[in-house]
C-alpha positions as CSV (number, residue, x, y, z in Angstrom):
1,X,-158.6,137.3,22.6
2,X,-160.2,138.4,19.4
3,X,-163.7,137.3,20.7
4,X,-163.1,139.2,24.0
5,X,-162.3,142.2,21.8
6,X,-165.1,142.1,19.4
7,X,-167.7,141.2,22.5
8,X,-166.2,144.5,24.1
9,X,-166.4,146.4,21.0
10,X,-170.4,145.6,20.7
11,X,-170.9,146.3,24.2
12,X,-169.4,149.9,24.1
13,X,-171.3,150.5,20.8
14,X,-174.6,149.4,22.8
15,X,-173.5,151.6,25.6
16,X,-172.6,154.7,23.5
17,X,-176.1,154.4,21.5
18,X,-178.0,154.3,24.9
19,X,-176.1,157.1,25.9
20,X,-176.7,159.1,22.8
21,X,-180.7,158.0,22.8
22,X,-181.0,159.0,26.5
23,X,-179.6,162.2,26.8
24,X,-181.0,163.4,23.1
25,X,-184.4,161.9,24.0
26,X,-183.9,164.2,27.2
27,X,-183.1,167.3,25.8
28,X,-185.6,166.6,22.8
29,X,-188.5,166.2,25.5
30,X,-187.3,169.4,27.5
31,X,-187.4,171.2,24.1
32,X,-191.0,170.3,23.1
33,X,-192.1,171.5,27.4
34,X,-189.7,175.1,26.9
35,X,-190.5,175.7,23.3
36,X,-193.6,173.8,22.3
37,X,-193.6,173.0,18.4
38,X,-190.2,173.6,17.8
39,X,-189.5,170.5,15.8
40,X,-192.9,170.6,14.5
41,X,-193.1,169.0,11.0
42,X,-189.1,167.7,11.5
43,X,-190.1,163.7,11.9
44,X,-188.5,163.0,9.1
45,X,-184.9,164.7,9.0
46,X,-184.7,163.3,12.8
47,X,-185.4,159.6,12.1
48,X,-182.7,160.5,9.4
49,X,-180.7,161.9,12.2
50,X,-181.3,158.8,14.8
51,X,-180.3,156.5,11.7
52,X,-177.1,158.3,11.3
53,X,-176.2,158.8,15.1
54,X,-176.7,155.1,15.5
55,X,-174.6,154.1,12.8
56,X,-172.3,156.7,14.4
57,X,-172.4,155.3,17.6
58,X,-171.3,151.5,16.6
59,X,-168.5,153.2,15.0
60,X,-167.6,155.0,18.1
61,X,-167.9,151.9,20.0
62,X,-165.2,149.8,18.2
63,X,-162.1,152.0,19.4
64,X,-163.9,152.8,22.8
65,X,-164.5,148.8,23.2
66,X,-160.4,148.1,22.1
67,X,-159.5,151.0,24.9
68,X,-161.9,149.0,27.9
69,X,-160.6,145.6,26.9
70,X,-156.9,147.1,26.7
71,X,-157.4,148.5,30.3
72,X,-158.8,145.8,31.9
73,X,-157.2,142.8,30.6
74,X,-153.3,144.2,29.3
75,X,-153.0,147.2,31.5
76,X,-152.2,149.0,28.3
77,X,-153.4,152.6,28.8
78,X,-152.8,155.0,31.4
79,X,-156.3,155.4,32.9
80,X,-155.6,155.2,36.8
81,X,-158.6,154.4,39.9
82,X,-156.5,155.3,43.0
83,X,-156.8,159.0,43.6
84,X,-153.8,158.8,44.8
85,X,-151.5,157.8,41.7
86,X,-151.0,161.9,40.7
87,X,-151.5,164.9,42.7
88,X,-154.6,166.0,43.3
89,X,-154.1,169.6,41.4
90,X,-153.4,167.2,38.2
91,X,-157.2,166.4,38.4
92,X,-158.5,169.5,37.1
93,X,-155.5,169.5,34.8
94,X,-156.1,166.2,33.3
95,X,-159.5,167.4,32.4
96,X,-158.6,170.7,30.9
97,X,-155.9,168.8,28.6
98,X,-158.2,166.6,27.0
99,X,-160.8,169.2,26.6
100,X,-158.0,171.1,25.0
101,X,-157.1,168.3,22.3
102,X,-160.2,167.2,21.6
103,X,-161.1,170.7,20.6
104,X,-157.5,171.6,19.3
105,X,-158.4,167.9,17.0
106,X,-162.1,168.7,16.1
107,X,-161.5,172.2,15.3
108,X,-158.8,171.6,12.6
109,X,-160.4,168.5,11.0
110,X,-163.9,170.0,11.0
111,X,-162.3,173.0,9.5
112,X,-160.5,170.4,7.0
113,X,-164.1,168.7,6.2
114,X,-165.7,172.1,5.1
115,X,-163.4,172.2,1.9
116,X,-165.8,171.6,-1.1
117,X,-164.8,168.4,-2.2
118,X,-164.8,166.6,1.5
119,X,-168.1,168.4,2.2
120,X,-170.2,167.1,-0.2
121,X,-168.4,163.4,0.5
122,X,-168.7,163.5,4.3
123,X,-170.3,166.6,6.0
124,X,-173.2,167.0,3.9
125,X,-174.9,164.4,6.1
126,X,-174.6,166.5,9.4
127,X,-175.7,169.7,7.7
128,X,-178.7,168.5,6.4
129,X,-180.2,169.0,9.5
130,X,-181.8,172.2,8.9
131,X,-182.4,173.6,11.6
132,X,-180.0,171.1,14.0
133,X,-182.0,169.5,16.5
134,X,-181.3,167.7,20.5
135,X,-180.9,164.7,17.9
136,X,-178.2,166.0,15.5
137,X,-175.1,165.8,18.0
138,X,-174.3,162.5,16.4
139,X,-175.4,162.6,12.7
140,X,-172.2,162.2,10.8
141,X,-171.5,159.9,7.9
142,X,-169.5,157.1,8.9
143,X,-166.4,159.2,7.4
144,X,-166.6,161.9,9.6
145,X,-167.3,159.8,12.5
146,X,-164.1,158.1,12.4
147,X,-162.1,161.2,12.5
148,X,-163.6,162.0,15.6
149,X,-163.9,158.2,17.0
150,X,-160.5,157.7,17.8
151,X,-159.2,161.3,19.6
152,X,-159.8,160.1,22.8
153,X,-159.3,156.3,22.9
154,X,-156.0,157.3,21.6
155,X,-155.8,160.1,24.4
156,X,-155.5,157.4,27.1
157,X,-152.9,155.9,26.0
158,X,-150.6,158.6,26.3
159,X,-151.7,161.2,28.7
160,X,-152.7,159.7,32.5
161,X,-156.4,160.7,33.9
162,X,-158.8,159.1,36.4
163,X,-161.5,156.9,35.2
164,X,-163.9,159.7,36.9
165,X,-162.2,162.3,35.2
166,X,-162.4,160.3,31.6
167,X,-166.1,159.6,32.6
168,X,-166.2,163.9,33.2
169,X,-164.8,164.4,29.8
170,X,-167.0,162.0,27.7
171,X,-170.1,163.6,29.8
172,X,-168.8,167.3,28.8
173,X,-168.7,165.6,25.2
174,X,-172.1,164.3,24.9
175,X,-174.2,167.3,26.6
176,X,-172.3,170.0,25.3
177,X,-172.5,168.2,21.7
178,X,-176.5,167.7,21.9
179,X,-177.4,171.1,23.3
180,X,-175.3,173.1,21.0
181,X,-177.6,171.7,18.3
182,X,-181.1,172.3,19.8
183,X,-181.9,174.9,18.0
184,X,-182.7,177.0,20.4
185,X,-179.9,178.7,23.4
186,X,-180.3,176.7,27.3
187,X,-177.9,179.2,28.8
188,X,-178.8,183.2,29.7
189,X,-177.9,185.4,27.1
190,X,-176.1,187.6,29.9
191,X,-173.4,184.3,30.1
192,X,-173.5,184.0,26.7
193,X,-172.3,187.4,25.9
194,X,-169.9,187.4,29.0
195,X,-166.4,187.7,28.7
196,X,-166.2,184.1,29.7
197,X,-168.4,182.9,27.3
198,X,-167.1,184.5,24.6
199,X,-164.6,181.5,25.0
200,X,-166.8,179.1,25.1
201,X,-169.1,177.2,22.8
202,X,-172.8,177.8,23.2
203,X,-175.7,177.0,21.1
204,X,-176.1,180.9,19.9
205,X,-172.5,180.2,18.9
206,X,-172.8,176.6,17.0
207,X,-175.8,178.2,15.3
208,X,-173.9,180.8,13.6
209,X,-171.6,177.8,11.9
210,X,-175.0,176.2,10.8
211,X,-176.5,179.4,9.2
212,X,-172.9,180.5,7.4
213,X,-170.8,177.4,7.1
214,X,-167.8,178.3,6.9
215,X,-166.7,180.0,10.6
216,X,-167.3,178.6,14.1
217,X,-165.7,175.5,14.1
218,X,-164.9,174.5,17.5
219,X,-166.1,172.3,19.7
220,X,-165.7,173.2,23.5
221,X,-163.6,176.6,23.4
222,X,-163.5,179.8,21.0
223,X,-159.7,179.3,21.7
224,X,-159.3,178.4,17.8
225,X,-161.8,179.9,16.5
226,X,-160.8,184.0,17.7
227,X,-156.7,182.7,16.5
228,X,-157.3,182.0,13.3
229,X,-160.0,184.6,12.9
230,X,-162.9,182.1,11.5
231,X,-165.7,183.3,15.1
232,X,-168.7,185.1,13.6
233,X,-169.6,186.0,17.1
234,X,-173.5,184.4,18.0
235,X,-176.5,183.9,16.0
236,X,-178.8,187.3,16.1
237,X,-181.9,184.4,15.8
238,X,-181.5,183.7,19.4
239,X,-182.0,186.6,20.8
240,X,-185.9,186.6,21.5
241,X,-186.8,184.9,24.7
242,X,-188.1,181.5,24.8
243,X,-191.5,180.8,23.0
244,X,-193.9,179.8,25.9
């Protein structure tokens, strides 16, 4: 049992530090081809931030490895694979809640980790990157990576959603998290300054909480963010098209 737990924990860490190495290699190499140069002269804060991510990553595995061996072996959590088990309008539902959480969990405790004290002992490492890059998505010390390591394992053992749909959310997760450090804004500024994307989180918008600190916390939504009065709106140095 405890070798089967521990062989499952390694293998998600593998899997989450390919995943993490793919799609910030991707988005790195379609920075350098849209903005040529942009993280000229940053070699060394990104092997700093491809350390940290990896290290990240194993941590992230260890819950994420107890969840898959729970699920296939003890029937423990309440991931489903028939389609069939809920209604299909609870599909888009499921996904929406965790969304929700996640955010609702990352805002307050990123929030929390910006007090003097915890900053210097845990977030300092993520806002060394200066700027953020496609690589700094993941660049948390080993702290801080454990408050955000267990949201979702913990998620599925409470709230019921489709392995597709949990495969959705950790997608939204991982792309959303890389390109809102880039450095530079993907989406049209016309979406970005819509009234739907003043609700969501965008590069322009992460930027902000990188140039100021302390506003901008959330992760996914604005939802937070406009409550409690801590969204400074988007960064102004995002406003000039693309360098070509």
């Amino acid at each position: 049992m405890i070798a089967a737990l521990l062989l499952s924990a390694l293998a998600m860490s593998v899997i989450v530090a390919v995943r993490y190495l793919v799609t910030s290699g991707l988005f790195a190499w379609a920075t350098e081809k849209v903005r040529p140069g942009h993280y000229a002269d940053l070699g060394p804060q990104i092997r700093k931030e491809v350390g940290w991510s990896l290290l990240s990553a194993a941590i992230y595995g260890i819950p994420a490895g107890a969840v898959a061996w729970g699920w296939n072996t003890q029937g423990w959590t309440r991931i489903y694979t028939d389609w069939g088990d809920f209604p299909l309008w609870y599909v888009p539902l499921s996904l929406l809640v965790y969304l929700v959480l996640h955010d609702t969990w990352f805002y307050w405790t990123h929030r929390w980790m910006h007090r003097p004290s915890l900053f210097r002992a845990m977030h300092a490492v993520h806002h060394a990157s200066r700027p953020p890059t496609a690589w700094a998505a993941m660049s948390f010390h080993p702290l801080e990576a454990l408050t955000g390591a267990f949201v979702i394992p913990v998620l599925v053992f409470f709230i019921p959603i489709h392995i597709a749909v949990l495969g959705g959310v950790l997608a939204i997760m991982t792309v959303m998290g890389v390109t809102n450090h880039m450095g530079w804004e993907m989406l049209p500024q016309r979406f970005v300054h819509s009234r739907l994307g003043k609700w969501l989180i965008s590069a322009s918008h992460h930027q902000r909480h990188h140039e100021y600190y302390l506003c901008n916390y959330g992760l996914y939504f604005r939802f937070w963010d406009h409550l409690c009065g801590t969204d400074r709106g988007v960064s102004d140095s995002f406003s000039a098209p693309p360098v070509r």
